[in-house]
C-alpha positions in Angstrom: -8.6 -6.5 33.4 -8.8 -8.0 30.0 -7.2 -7.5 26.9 -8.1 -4.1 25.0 -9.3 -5.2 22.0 -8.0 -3.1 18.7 -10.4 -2.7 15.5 -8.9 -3.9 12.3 -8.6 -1.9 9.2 -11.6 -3.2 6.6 -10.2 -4.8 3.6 -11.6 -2.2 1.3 -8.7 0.8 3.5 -6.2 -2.5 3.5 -5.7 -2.7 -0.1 -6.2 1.7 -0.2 -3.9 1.5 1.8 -1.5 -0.6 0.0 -2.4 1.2 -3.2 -0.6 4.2 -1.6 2.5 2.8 -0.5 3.1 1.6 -4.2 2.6 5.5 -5.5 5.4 6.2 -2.9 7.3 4.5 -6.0 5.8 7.2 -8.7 8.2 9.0 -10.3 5.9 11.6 -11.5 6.4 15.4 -10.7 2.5 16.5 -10.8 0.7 13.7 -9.3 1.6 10.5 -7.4 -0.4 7.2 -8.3 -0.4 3.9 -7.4 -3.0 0.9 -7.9 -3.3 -2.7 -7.0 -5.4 -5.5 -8.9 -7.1 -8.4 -6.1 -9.2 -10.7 -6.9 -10.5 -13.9 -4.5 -8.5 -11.2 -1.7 -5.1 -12.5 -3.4 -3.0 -9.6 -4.5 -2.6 -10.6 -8.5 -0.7 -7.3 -9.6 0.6 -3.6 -8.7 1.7 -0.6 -10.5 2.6 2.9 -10.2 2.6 6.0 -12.7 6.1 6.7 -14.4 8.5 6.8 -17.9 8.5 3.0 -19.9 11.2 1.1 -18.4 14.4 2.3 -20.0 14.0 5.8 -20.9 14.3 8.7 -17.9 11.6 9.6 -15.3 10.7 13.1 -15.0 12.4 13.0 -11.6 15.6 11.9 -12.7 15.5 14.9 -15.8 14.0 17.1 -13.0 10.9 18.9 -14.4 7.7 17.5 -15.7 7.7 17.3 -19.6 4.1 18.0 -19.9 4.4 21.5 -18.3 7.8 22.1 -20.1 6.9 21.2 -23.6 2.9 21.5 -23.2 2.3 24.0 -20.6 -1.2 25.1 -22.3 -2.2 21.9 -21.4 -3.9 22.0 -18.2 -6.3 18.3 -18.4 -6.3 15.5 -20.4 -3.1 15.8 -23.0 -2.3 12.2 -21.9 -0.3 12.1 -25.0 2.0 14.9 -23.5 2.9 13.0 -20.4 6.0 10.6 -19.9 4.5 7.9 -17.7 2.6 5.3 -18.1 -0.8 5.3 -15.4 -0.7 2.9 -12.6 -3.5 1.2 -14.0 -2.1 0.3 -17.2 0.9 -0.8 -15.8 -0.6 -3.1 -13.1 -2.5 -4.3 -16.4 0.5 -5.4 -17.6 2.1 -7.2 -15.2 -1.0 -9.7 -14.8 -3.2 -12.4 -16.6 -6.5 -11.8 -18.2 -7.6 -14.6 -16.5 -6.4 -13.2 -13.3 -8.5 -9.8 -13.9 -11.8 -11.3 -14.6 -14.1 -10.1 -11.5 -11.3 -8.4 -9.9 -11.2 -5.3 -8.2 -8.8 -2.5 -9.1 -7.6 -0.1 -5.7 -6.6 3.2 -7.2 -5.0 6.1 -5.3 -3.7 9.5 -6.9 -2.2 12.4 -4.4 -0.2 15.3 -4.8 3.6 15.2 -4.2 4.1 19.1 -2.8 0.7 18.8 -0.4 0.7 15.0 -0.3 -3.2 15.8 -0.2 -5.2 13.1 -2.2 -7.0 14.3 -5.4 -10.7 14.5 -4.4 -11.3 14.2 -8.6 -9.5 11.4 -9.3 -10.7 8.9 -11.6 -9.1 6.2 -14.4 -8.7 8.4 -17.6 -10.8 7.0 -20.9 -7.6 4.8 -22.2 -7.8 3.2 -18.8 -11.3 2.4 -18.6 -11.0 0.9 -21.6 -8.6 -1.9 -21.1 -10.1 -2.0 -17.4 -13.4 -3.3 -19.2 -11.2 -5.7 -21.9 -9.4 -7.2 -18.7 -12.4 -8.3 -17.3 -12.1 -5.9 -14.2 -15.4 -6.0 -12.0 -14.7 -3.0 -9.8 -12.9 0.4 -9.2 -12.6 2.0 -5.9 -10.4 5.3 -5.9 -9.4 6.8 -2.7 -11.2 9.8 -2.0 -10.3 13.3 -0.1 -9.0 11.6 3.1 -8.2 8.6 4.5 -12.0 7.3 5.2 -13.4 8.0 1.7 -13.4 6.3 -1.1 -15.5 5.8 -4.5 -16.7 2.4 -5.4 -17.5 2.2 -9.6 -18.9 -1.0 -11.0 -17.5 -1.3 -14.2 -20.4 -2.2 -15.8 -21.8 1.5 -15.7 -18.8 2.7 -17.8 -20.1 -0.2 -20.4 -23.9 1.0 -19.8 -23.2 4.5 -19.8 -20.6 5.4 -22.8 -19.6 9.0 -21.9 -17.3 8.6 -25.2 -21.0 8.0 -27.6 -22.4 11.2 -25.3 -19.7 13.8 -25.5 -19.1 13.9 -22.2 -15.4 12.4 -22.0 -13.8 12.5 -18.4 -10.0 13.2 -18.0 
């Protein structure tokens, strides 16, 4: 008998993957996420959604601020909200020249269902510095653990949503 031979996960689920262990680190009430920058498959930076470093995370005060101070707001209202997105903050942590023709992983779920947000998609102040790092791609986890969205970047340069009126939260 020979040895049974066991399918490895494709790089594309790997780095998914990954992307959801770092928004285990979220400290976000509403919704968990969690990102991670590769480029030349070498991991160049990660980050997760919550309050600026120093001031208190919505799970440490125990209720969102957005839904205690804002609670009309039901999309968007970015402004509103304590933390800053995975995205941004994985931005942060790396080099411009690092981010030129990377790919960004992105993965948002749901703390009470742990179910992944179908939707989910960088908000417009993300897209933009996506485009000024030099990002290449954006794949975003979809509805289960098989799906995902690949976005070239280039589209959200091609096609301006923000000169249509069609913004996307």
């Amino acid at each position: 008998m020979g040895l049974k031979m066991e399918k490895r996960i494709d790089k594309t689920n790997y780095y998914l993957n990954i992307a959801k262990s770092v928004a285990e680190r979220s400290t976000c009430l509403r919704k968990k996420a969690g990102c991670v920058i590769v480029n030349n498959d070498e991991i160049i930076a990660t980050g997760y959604n919550g309050a600026p470093r120093g001031r208190k995370n919505c799970i440490d005060l125990g209720y969102c601020t957005k839904k205690q101070h804002f609670p009309e707001i039901r999309h968007g209202g970015y402004d509103a909200c304590r933390s800053v997105h995975a995205e941004q903050n994985a931005m942060l942590s790396a080099s411009r020249k690092d981010m030129i023709g990377a790919t960004l992983y992105l993965v948002l779920y749901r703390p009470e269902t742990g179910e992944y947000d179908p939707g989910a998609n960088s908000c417009q102040m993300c897209r933009k510095m996506i485009i000024n790092c030099g990002i290449q791609k954006v794949i975003v986890r979809g509805k289960n653990d098989n799906e995902y969205l690949v976005i070239d970047v280039k589209d959200w340069i091609e096609n301006d949503d923000m000169l249509e009126g069609k913004l996307t939260y």
